[in-house]
C-alpha positions in Angstrom: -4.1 88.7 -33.0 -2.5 87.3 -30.0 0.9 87.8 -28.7 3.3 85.3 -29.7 3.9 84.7 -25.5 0.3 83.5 -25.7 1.1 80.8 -28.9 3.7 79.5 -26.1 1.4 78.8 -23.1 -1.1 76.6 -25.4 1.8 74.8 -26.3 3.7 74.3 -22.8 3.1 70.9 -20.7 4.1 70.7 -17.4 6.8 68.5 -16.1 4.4 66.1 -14.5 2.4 65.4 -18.1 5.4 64.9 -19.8 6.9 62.4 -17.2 3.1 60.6 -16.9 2.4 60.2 -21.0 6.2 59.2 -21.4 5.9 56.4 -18.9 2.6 55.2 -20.4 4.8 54.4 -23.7 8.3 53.3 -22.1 7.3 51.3 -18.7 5.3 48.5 -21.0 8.8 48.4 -23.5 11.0 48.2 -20.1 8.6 45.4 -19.1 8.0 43.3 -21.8 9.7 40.5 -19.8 8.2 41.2 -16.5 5.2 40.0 -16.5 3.9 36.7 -16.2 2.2 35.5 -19.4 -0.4 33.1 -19.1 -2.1 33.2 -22.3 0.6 30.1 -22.9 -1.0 27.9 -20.5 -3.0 25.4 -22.2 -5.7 23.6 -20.4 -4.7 19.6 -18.9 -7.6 17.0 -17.9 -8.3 16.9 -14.1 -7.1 16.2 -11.3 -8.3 12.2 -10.2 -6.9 10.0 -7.6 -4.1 12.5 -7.1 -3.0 11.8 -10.8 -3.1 13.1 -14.6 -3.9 11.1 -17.5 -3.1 13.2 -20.9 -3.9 11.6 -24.0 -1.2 12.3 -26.0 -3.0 13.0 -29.4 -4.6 15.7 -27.9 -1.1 17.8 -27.6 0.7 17.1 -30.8 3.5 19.6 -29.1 4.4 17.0 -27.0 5.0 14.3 -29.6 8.4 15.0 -30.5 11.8 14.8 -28.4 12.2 18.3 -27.2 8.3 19.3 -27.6 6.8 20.8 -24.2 3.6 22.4 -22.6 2.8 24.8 -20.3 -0.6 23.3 -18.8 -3.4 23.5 -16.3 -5.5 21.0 -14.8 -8.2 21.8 -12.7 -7.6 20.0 -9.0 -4.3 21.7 -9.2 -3.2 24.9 -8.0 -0.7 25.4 -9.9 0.4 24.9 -13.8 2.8 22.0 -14.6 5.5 22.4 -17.2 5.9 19.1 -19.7 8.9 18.1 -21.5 9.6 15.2 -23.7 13.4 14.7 -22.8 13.8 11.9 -24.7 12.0 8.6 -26.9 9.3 7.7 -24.3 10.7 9.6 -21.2 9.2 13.2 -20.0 9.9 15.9 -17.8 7.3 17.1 -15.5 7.4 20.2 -13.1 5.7 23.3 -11.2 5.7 25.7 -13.7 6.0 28.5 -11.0 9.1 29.7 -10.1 10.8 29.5 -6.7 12.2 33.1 -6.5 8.8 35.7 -7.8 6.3 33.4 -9.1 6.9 33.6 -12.9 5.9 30.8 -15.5 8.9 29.1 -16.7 8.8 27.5 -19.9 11.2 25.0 -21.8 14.1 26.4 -23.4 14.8 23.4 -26.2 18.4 24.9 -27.3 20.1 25.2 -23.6 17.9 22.1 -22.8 16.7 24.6 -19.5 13.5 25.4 -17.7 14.1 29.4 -17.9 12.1 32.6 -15.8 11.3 35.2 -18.2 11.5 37.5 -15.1 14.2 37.6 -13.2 16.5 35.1 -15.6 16.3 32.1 -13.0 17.1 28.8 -15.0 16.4 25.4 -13.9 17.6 21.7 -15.3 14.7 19.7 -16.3 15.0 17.8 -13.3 14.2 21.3 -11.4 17.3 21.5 -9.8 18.7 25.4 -9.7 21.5 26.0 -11.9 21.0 30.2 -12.3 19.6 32.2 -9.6 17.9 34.3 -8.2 15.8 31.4 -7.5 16.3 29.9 -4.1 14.4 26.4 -4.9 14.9 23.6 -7.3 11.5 23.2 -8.6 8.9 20.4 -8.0 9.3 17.6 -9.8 6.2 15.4 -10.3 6.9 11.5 -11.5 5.4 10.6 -15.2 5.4 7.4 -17.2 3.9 6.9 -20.9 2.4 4.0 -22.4 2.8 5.8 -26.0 -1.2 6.9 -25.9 -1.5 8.3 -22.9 1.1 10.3 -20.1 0.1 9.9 -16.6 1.5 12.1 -14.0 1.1 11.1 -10.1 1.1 13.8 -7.7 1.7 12.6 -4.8 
């Protein structure tokens, strides 16, 4: 039989366990807003003749008033953040934020572009209007013939 001082060393962990397994579960709850989540991002066409031509059909979340995207189009580095602002009228902009690089996505209710990282929040024109952002973001110019959006580039 063993000594009930033996039934207590299986049983310790050290400091440095403890501290490691406990992180492994808190750290990801801490961060759930950290990181930058791209499985949002849908893909756009291409890139031709510095210019985007998205059939609108193919993103019935952009049909209605208030309706945005989160997209990617090869030829461009970076994603593009589209917002119908109003009957015939959208919103387009780098998606990447000016202060750590986060995707921003459409808030609908406060009518904002907002950073799930660092709580920077943008009008839909890009301009700044909550730091820590030190930019307005890009803001690329779109027209829609009620098929199609196209967005120029340059």
């Amino acid at each position: 039989m063993s000594s009930s001082g033996d039934d207590r060393d299986c049983n310790k962990i050290s400091r440095r366990s403890f501290l490691g397994h406990t992180a492994l579960v808190v750290l990801p709850a801490l961060c759930g807003g950290c990181k930058d989540d791209r499985s949002a991002v849908v893909s756009l066409p291409f890139v031709a003749n510095n210019a985007i031509v998205i059939p609108l059909d193919g993103y019935p979340e952009l049909a209605e008033v208030g309706g945005s995207i989160v997209g990617q189009a090869d030829g461009l580095a970076n994603p593009i953040v589209i917002v119908h602002v109003e009957a015939g009228r959208f919103a387009v902009l780098d998606a990447i934020c000016t202060h750590m690089h986060c995707t921003v996505a459409y808030n609908a209710l406060n009518l904002t572009l907002d950073c799930p990282c660092h709580n920077s929040s943008y009008e839909v024109d890009g301009t700044v209007i909550a730091g820590p952002a030190p930019r307005p973001l890009r803001a690329y110019a779109a027209s829609s013939d009620g098929a199609d959006l196209t967005i120029l580039l340059a």
